[in-house]
MDTraj code that builds the backbone (N, CA, C; nanometers):
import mdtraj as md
import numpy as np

residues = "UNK UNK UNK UNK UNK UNK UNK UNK UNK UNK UNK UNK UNK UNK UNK UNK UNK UNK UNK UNK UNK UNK UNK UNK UNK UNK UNK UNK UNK UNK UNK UNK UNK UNK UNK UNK UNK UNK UNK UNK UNK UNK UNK UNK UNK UNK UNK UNK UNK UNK UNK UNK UNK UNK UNK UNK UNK UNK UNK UNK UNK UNK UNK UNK UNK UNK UNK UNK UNK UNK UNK UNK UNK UNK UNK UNK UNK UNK UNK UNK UNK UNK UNK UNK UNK UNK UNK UNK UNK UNK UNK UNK UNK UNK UNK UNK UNK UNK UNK UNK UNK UNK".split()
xyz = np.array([
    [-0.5908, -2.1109, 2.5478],
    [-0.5747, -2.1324, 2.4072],
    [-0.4339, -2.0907, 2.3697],
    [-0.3535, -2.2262, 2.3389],
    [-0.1771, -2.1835, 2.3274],
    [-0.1699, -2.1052, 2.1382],
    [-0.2567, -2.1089, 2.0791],
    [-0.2620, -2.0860, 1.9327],
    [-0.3094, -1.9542, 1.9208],
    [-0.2558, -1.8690, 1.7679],
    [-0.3197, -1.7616, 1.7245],
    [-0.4176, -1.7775, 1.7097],
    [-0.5046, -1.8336, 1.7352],
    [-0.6485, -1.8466, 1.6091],
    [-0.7819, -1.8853, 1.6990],
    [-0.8613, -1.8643, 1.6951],
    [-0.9510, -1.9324, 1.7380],
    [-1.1097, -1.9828, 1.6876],
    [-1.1209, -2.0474, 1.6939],
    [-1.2543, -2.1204, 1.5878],
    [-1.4044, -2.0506, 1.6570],
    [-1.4931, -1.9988, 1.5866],
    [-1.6025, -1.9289, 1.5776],
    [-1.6859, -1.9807, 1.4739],
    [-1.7641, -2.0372, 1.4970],
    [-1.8587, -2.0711, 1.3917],
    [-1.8497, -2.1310, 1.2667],
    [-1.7219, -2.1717, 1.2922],
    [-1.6636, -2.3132, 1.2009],
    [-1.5775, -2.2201, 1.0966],
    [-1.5012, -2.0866, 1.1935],
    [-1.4843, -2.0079, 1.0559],
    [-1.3028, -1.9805, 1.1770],
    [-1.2031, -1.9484, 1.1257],
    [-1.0748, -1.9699, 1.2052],
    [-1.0474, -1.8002, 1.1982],
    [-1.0422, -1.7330, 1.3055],
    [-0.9699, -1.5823, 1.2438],
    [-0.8455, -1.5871, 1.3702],
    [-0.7188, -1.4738, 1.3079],
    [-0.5939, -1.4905, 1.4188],
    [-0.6859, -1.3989, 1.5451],
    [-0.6368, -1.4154, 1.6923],
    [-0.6426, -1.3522, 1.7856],
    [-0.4965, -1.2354, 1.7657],
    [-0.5402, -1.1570, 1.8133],
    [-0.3869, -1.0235, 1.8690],
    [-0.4201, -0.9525, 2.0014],
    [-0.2967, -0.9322, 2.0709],
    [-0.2642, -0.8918, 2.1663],
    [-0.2890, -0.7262, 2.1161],
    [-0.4246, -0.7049, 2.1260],
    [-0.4544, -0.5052, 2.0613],
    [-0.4063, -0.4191, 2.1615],
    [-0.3062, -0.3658, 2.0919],
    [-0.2660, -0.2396, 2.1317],
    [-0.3717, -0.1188, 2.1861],
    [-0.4612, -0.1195, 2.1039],
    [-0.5209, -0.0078, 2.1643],
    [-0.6203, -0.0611, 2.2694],
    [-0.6835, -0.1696, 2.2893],
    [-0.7880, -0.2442, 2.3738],
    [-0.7199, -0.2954, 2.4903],
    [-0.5909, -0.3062, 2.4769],
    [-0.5075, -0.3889, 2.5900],
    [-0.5511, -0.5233, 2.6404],
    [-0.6334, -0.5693, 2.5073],
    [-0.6066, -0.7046, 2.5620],
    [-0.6460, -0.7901, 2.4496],
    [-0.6240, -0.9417, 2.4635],
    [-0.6399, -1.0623, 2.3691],
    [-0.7860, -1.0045, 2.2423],
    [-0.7841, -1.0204, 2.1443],
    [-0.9245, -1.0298, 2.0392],
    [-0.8653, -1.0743, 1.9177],
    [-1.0101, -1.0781, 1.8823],
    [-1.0372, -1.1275, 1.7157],
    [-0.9185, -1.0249, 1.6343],
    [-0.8154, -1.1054, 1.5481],
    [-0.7907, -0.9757, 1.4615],
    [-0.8370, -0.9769, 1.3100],
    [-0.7794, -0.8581, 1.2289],
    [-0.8447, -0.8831, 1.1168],
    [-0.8048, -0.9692, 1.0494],
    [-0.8648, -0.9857, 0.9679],
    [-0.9345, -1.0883, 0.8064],
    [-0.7886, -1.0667, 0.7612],
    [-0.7343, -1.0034, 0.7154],
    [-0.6579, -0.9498, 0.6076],
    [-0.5855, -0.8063, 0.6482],
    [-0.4426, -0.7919, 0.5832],
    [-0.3873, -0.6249, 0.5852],
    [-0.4763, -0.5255, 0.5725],
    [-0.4881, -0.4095, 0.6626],
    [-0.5634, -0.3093, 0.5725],
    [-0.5082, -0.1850, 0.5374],
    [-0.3819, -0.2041, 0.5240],
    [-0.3173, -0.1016, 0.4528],
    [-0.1714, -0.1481, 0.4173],
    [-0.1378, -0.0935, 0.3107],
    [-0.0148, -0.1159, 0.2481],
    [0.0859, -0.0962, 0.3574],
    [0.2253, -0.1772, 0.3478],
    [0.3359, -0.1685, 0.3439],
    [0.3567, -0.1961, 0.4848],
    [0.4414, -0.1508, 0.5759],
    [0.5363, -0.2135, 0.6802],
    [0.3929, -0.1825, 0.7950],
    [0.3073, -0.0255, 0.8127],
    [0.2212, -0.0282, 0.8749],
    [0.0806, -0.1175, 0.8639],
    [0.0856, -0.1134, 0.7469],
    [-0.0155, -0.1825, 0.7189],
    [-0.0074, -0.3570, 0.8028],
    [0.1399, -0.4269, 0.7679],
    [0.1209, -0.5587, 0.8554],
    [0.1486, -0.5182, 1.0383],
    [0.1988, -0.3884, 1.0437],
    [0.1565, -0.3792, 1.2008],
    [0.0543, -0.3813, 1.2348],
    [-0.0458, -0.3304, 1.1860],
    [-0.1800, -0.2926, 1.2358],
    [-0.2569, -0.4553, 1.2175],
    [-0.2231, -0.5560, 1.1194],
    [-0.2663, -0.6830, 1.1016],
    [-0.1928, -0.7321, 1.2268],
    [-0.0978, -0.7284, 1.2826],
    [-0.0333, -0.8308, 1.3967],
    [-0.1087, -0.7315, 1.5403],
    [-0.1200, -0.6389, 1.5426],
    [-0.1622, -0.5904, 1.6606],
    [-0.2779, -0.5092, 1.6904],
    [-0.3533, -0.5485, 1.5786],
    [-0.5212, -0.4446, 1.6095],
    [-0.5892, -0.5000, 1.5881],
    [-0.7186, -0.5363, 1.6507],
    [-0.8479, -0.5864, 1.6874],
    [-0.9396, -0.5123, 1.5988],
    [-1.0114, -0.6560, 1.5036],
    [-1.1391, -0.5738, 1.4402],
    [-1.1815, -0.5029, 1.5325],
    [-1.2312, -0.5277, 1.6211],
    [-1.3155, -0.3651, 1.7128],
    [-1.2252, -0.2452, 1.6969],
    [-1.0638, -0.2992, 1.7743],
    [-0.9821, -0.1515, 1.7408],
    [-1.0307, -0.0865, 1.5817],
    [-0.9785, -0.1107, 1.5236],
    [-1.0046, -0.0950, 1.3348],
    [-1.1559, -0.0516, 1.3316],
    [-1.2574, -0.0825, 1.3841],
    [-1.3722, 0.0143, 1.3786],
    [-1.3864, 0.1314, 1.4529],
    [-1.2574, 0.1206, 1.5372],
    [-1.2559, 0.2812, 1.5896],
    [-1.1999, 0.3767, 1.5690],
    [-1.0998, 0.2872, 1.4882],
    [-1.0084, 0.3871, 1.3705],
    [-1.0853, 0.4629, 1.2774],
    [-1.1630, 0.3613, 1.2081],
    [-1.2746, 0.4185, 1.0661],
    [-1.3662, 0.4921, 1.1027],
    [-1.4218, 0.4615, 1.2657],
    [-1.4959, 0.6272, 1.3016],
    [-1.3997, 0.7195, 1.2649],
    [-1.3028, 0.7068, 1.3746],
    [-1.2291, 0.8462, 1.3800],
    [-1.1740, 0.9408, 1.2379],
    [-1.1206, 0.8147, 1.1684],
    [-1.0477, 0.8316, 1.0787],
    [-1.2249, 0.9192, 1.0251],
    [-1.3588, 0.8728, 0.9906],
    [-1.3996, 1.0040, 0.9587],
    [-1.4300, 1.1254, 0.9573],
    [-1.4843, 1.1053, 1.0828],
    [-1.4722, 1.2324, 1.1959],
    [-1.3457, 1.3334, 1.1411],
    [-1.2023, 1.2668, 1.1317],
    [-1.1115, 1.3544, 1.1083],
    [-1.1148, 1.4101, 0.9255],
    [-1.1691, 1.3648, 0.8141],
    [-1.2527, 1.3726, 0.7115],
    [-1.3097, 1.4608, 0.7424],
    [-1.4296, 1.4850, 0.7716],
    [-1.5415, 1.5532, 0.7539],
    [-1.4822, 1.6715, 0.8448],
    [-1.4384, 1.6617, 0.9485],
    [-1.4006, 1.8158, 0.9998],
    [-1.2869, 1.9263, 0.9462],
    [-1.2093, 1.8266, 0.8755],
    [-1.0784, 1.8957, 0.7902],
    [-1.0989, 1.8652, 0.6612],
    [-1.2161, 1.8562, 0.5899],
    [-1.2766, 1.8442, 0.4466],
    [-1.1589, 1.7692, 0.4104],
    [-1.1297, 1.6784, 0.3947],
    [-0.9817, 1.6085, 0.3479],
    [-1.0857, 1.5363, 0.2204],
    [-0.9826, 1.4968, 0.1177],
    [-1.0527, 1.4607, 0.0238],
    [-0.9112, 1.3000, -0.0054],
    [-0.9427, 1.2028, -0.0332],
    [-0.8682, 1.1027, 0.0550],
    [-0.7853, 1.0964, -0.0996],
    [-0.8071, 1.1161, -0.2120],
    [-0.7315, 1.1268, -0.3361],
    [-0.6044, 1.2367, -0.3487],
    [-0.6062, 1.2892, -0.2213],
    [-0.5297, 1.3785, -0.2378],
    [-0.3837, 1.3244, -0.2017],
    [-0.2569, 1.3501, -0.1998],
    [-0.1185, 1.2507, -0.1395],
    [-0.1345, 1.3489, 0.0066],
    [-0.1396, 1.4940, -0.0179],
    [-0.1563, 1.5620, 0.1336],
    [-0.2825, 1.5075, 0.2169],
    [-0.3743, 1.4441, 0.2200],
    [-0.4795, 1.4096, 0.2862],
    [-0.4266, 1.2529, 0.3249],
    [-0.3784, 1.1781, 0.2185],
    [-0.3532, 1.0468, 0.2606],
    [-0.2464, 1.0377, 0.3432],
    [-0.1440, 1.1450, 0.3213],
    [-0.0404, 1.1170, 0.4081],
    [-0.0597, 1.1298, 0.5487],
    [-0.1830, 1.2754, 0.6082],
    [-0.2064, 1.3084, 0.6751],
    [-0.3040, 1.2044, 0.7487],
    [-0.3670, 1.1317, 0.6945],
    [-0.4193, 1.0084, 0.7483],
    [-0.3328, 0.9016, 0.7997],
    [-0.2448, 0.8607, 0.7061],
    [-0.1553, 0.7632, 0.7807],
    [-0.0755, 0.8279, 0.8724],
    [-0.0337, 0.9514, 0.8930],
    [0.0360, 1.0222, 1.0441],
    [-0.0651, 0.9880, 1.1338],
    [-0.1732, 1.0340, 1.1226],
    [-0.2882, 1.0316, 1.2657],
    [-0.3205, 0.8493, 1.2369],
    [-0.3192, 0.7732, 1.1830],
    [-0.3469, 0.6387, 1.1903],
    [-0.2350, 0.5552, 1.2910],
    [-0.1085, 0.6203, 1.2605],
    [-0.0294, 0.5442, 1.3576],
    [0.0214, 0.5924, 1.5004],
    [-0.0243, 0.7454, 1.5114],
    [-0.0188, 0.8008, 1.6254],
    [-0.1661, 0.6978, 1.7039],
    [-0.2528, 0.7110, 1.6482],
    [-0.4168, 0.6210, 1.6659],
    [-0.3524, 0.4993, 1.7726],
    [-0.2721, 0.4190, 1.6925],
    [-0.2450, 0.2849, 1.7077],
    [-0.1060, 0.2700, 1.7910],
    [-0.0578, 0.3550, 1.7712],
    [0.0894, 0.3232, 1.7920],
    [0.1957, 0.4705, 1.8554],
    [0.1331, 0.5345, 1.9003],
    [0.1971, 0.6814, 1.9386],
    [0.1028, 0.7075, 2.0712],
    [0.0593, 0.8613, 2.0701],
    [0.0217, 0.9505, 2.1748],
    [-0.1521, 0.9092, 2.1919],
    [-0.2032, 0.8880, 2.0545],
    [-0.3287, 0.8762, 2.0007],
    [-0.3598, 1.0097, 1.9262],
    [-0.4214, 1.0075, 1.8122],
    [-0.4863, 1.0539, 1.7474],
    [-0.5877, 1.1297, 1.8150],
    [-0.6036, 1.3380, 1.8069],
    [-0.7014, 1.4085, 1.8579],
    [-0.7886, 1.4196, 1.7663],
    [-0.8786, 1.4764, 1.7788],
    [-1.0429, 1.5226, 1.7531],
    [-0.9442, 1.6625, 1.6994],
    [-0.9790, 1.6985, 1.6182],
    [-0.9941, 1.8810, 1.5802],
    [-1.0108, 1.9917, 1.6910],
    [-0.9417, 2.0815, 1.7670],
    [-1.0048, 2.1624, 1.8264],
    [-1.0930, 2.2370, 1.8456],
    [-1.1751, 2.2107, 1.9027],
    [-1.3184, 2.2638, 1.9094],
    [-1.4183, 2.2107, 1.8737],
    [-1.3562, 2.0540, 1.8552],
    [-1.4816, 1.9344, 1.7824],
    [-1.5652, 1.8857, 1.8931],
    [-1.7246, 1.9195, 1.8451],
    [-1.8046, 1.8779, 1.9139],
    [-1.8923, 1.7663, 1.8549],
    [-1.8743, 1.6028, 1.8960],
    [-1.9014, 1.5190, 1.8837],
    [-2.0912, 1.5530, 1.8580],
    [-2.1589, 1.4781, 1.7607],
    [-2.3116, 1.4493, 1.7452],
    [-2.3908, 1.4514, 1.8029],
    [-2.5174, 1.5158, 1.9102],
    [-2.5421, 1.4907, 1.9884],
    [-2.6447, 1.3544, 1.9644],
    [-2.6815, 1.2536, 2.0748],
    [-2.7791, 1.1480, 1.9921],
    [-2.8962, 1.1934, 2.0101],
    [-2.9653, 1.1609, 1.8749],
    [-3.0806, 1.1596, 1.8930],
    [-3.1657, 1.2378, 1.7719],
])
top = md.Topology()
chain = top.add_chain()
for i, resn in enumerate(residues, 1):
    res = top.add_residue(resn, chain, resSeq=i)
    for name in ("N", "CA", "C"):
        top.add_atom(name, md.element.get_by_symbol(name[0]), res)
traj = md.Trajectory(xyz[None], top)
């Protein structure tokens, strides 16, 4: 397939080369965040990537009570969003112990 795009159910979404998946997928619908990062993350992240952001991104919420109205919480989100995507990756809190299932 020489094209961005690929047809699914009579519905067209772009493909991207995801950075974090390392390889070809669906990307998103639309920007999901303002300004110069925001169209990086549209040219190079995979709806799946982007649902692993919005885990994390809560996970990192709920363990550092961040309250997302805040400019110190939002800023601190978009630092760990592009380290996530585009840096070292984004850690867990020290001493974070993931849910157990069940």
């Amino acid at each position: 397939m020489g094209g961005a795009s690929a047809r699914q159910g009579g519905l067209v979404s772009h493909m991207v080369q995801c950075v974090l998946l390392k390889r070809e997928a669906p990307g998103l619908d639309r920007v999901p965040y303002p300004g110069e990062l925001g169209k990086r993350i549209h040219e190079n992240v995979s709806k799946e990537a982007w649902a692993k952001w919005l885990a994390h991104q809560t996970m990192l919420m709920n363990e550092y009570r961040l309250t997302p109205i805040e400019p110190k919480a939002r800023k601190f989100l978009e630092t760990e969003m592009e380290k996530f995507f585009f840096g070292a990756g984004s850690q867990a809190p020290q001493g974070f112990q993931p849910p157990k299932p069940g």
